[in-house]
N, CA, C and O atoms as a GROMACS GRO file, in nm:
protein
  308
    1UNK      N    1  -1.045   0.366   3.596
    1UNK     CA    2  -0.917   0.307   3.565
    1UNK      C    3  -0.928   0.215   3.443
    1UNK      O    4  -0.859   0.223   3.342
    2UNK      N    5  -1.007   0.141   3.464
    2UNK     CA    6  -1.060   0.026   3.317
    2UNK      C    7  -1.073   0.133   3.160
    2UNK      O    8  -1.036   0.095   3.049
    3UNK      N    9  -1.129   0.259   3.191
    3UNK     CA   10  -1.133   0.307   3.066
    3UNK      C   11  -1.002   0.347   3.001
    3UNK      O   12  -0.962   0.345   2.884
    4UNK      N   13  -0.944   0.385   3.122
    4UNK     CA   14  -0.809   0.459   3.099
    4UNK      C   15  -0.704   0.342   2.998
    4UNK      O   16  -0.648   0.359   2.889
    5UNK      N   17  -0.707   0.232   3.083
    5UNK     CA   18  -0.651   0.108   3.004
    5UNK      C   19  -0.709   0.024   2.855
    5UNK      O   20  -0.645  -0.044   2.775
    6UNK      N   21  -0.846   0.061   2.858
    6UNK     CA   22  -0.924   0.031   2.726
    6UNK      C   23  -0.838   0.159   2.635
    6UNK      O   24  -0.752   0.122   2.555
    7UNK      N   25  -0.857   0.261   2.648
    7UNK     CA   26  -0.882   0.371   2.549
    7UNK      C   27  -0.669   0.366   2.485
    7UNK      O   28  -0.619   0.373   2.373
    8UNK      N   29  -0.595   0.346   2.654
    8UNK     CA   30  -0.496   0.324   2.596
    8UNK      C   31  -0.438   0.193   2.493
    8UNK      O   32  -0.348   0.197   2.409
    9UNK      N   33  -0.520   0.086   2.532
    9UNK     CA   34  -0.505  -0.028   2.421
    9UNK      C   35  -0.551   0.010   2.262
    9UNK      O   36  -0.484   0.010   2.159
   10UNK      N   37  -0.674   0.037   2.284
   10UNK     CA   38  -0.719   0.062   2.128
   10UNK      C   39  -0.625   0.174   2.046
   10UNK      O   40  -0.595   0.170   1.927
   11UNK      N   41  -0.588   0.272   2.144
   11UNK     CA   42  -0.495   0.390   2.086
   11UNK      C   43  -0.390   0.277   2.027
   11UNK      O   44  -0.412   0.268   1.906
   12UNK      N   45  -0.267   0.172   2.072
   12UNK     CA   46  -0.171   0.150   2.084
   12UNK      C   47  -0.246   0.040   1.948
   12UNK      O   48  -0.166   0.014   1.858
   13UNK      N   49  -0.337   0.000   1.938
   13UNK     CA   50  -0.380  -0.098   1.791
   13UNK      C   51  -0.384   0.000   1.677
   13UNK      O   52  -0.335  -0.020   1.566
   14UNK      N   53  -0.469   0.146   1.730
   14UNK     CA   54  -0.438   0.226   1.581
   14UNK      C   55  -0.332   0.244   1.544
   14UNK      O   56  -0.305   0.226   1.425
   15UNK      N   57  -0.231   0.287   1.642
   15UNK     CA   58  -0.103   0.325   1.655
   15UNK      C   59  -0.029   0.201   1.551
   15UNK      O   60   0.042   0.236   1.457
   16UNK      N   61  -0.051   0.073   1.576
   16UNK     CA   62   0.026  -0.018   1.512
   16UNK      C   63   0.019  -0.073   1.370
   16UNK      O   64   0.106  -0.110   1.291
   17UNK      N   65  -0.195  -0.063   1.359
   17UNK     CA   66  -0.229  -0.068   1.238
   17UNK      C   67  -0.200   0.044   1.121
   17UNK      O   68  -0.210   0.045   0.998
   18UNK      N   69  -0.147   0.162   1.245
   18UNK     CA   70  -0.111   0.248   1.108
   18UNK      C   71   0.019   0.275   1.033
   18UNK      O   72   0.033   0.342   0.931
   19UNK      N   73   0.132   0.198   1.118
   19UNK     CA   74   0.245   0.171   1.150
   19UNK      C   75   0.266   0.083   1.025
   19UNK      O   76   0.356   0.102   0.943
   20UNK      N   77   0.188  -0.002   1.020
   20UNK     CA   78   0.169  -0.126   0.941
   20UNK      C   79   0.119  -0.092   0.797
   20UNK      O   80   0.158  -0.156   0.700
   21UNK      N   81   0.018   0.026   0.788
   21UNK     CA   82  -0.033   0.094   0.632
   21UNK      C   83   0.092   0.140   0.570
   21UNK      O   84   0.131   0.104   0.459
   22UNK      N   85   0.160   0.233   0.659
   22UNK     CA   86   0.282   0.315   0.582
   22UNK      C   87   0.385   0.232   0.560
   22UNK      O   88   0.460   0.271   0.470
   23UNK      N   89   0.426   0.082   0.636
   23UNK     CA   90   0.516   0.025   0.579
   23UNK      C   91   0.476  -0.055   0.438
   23UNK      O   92   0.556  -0.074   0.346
   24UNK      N   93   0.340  -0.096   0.436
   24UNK     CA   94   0.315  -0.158   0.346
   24UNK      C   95   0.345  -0.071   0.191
   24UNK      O   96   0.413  -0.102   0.094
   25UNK      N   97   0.251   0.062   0.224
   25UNK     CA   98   0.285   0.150   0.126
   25UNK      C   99   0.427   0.166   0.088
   25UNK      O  100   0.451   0.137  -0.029
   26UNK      N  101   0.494   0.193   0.137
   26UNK     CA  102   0.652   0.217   0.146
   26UNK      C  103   0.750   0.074   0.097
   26UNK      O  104   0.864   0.074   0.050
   27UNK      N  105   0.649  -0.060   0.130
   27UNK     CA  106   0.745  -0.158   0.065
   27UNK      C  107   0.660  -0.206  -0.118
   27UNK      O  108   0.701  -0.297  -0.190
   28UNK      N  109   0.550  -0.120  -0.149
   28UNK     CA  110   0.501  -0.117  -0.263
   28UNK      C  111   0.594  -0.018  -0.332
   28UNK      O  112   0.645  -0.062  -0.434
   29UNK      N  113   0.634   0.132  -0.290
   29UNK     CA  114   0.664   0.207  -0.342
   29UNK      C  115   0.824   0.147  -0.378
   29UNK      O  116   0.859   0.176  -0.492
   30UNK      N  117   0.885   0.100  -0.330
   30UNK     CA  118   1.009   0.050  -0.306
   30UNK      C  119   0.991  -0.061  -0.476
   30UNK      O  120   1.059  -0.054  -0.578
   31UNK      N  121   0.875  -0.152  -0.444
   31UNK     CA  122   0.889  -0.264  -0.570
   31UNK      C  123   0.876  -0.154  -0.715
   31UNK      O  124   0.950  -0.148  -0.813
   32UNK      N  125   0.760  -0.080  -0.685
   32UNK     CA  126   0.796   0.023  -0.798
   32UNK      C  127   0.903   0.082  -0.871
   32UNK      O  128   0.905   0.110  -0.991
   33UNK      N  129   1.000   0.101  -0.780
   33UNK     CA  130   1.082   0.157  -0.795
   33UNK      C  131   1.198   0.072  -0.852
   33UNK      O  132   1.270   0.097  -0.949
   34UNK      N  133   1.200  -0.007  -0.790
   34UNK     CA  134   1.278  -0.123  -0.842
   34UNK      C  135   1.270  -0.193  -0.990
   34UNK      O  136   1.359  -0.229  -1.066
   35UNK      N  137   1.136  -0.197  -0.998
   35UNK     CA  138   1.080  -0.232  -1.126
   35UNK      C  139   1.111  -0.148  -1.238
   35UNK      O  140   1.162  -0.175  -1.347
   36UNK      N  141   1.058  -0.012  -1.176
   36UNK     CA  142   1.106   0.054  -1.313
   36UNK      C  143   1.269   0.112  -1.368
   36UNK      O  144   1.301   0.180  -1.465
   37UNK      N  145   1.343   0.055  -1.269
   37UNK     CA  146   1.460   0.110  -1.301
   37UNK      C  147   1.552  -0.019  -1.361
   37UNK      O  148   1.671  -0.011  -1.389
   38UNK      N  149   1.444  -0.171  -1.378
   38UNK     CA  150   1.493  -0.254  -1.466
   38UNK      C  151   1.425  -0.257  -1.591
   38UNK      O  152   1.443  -0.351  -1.668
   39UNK      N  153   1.316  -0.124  -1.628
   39UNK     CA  154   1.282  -0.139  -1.728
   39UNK      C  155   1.138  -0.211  -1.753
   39UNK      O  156   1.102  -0.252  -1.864
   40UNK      N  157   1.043  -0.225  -1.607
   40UNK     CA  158   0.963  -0.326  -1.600
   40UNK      C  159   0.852  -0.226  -1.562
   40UNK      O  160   0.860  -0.150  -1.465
   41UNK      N  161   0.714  -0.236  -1.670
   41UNK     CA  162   0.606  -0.100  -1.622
   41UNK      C  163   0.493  -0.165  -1.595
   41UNK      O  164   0.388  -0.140  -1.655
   42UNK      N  165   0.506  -0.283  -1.473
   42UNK     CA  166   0.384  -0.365  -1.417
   42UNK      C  167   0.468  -0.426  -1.331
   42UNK      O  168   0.577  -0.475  -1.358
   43UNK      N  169   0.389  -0.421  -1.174
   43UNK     CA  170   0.387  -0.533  -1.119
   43UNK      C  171   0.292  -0.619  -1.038
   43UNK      O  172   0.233  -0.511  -1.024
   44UNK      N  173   0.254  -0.664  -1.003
   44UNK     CA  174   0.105  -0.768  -0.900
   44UNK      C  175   0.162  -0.742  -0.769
   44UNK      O  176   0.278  -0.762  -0.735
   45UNK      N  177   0.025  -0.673  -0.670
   45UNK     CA  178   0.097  -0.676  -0.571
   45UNK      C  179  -0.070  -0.757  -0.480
   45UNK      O  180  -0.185  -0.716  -0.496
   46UNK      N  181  -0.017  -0.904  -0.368
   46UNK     CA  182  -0.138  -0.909  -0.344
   46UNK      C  183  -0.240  -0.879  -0.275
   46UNK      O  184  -0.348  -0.938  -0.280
   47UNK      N  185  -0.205  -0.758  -0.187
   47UNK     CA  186  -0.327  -0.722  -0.100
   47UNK      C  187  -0.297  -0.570  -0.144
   47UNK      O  188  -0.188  -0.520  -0.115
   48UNK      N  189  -0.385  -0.507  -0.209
   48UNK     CA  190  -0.426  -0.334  -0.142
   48UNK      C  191  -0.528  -0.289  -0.060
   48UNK      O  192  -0.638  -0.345  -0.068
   49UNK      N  193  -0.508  -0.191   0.024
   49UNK     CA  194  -0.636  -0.120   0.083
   49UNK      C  195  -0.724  -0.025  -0.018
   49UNK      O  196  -0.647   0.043  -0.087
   50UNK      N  197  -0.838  -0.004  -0.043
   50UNK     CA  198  -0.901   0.084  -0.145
   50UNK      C  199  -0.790   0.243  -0.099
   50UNK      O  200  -0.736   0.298  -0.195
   51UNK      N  201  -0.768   0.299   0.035
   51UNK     CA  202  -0.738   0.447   0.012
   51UNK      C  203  -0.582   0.422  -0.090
   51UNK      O  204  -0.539   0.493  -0.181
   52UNK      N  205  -0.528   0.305  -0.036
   52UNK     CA  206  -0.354   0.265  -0.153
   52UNK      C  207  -0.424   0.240  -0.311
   52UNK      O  208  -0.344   0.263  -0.401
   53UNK      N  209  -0.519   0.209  -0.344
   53UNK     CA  210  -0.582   0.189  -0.472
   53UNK      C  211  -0.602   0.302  -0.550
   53UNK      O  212  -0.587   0.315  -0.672
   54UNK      N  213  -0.657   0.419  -0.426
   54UNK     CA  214  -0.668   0.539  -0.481
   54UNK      C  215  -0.548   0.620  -0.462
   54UNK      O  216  -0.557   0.728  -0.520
   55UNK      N  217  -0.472   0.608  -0.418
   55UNK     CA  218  -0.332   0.699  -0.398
   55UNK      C  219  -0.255   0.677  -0.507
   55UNK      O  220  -0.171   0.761  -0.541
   56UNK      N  221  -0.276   0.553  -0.583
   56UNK     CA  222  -0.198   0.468  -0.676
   56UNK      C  223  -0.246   0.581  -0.788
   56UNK      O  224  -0.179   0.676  -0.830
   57UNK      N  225  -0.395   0.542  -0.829
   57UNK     CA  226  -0.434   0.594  -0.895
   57UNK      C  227  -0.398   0.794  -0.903
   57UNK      O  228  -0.322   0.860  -0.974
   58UNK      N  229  -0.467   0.821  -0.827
   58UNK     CA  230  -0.403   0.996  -0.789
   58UNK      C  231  -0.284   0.988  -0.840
   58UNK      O  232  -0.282   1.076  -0.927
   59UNK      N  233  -0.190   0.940  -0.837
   59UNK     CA  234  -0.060   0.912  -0.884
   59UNK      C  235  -0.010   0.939  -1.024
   59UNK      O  236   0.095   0.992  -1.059
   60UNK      N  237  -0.119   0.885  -1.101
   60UNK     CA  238  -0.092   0.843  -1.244
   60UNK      C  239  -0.077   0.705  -1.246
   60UNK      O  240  -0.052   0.663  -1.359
   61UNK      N  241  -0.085   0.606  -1.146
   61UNK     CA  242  -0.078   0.465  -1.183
   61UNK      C  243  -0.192   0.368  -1.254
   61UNK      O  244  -0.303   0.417  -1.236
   62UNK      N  245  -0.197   0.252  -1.326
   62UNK     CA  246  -0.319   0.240  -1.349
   62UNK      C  247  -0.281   0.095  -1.263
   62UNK      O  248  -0.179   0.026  -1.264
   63UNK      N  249  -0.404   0.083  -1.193
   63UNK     CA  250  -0.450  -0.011  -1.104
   63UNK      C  251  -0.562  -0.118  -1.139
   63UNK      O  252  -0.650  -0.054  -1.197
   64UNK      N  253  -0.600  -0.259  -1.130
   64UNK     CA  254  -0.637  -0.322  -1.208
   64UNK      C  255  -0.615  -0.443  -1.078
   64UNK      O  256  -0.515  -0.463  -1.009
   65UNK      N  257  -0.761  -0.517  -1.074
   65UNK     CA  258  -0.733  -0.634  -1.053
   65UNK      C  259  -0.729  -0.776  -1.101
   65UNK      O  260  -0.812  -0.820  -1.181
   66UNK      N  261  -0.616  -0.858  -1.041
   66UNK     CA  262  -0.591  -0.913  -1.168
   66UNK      C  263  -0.570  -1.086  -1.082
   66UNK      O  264  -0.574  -1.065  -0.960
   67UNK      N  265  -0.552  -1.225  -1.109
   67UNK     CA  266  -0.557  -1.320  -1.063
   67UNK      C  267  -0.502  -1.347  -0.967
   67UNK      O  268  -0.560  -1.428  -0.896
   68UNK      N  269  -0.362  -1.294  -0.919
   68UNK     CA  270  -0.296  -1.296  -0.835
   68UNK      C  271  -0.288  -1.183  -0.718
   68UNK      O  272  -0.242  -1.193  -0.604
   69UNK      N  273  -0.334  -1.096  -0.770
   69UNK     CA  274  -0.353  -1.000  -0.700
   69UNK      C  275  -0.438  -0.864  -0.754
   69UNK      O  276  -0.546  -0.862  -0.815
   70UNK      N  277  -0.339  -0.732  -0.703
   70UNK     CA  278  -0.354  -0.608  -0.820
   70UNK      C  279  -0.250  -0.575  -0.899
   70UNK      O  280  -0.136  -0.554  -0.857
   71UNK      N  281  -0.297  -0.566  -1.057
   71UNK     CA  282  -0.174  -0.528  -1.117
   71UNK      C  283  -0.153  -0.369  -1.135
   71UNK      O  284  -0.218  -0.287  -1.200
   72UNK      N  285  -0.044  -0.356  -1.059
   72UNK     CA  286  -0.002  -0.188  -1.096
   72UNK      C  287   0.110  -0.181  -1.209
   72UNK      O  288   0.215  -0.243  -1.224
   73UNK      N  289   0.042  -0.073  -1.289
   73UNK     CA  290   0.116  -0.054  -1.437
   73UNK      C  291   0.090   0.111  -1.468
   73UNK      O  292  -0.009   0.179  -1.442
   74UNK      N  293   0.214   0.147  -1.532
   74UNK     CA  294   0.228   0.227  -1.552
   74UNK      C  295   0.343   0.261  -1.676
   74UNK      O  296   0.415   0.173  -1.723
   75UNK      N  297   0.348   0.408  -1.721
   75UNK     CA  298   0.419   0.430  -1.855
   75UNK      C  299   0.554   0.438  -1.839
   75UNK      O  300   0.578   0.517  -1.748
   76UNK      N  301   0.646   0.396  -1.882
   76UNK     CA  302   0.764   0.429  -1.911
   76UNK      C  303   0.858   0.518  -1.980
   76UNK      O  304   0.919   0.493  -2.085
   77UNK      N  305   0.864   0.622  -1.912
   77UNK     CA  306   0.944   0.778  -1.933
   77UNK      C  307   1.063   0.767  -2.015
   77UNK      O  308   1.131   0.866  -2.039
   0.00000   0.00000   0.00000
């Protein structure tokens, strides 16, 4: 019974921590977006995870760390 309740806790922490990756991603992608549709091809964001560093990158973004955080920059179309 104890495992059953362990295995379901840790499930319900991945479950939340991952809950928590895709919003983060999703409220980066959002500043992006925002940014560039005022014309703005950088912004600092202050925490990334290395796999969001590399997704950035895969992207075409250039990624960079910078005093405040990471600066994501990119070209303007």
């Amino acid at each position: 019974m104890d495992s059953l309740i362990t295995y379901t806790a840790e499930t319900a922490r991945n479950d939340m921590r991952k809950a928590q990756i895709r919003a983060h991603a999703d409220t980066v992608q959002q500043s992006i977006i925002r940014a560039a549709v005022a014309n703005i091809s950088e912004i600092t964001v202050p925490n990334l995870t290395d796999d969001e560093i590399d997704a950035l990158r895969d992207a075409g973004y250039t990624v960079e760390a910078g005093i405040r955080g990471w600066n994501i920059c990119w070209a303007q179309k």
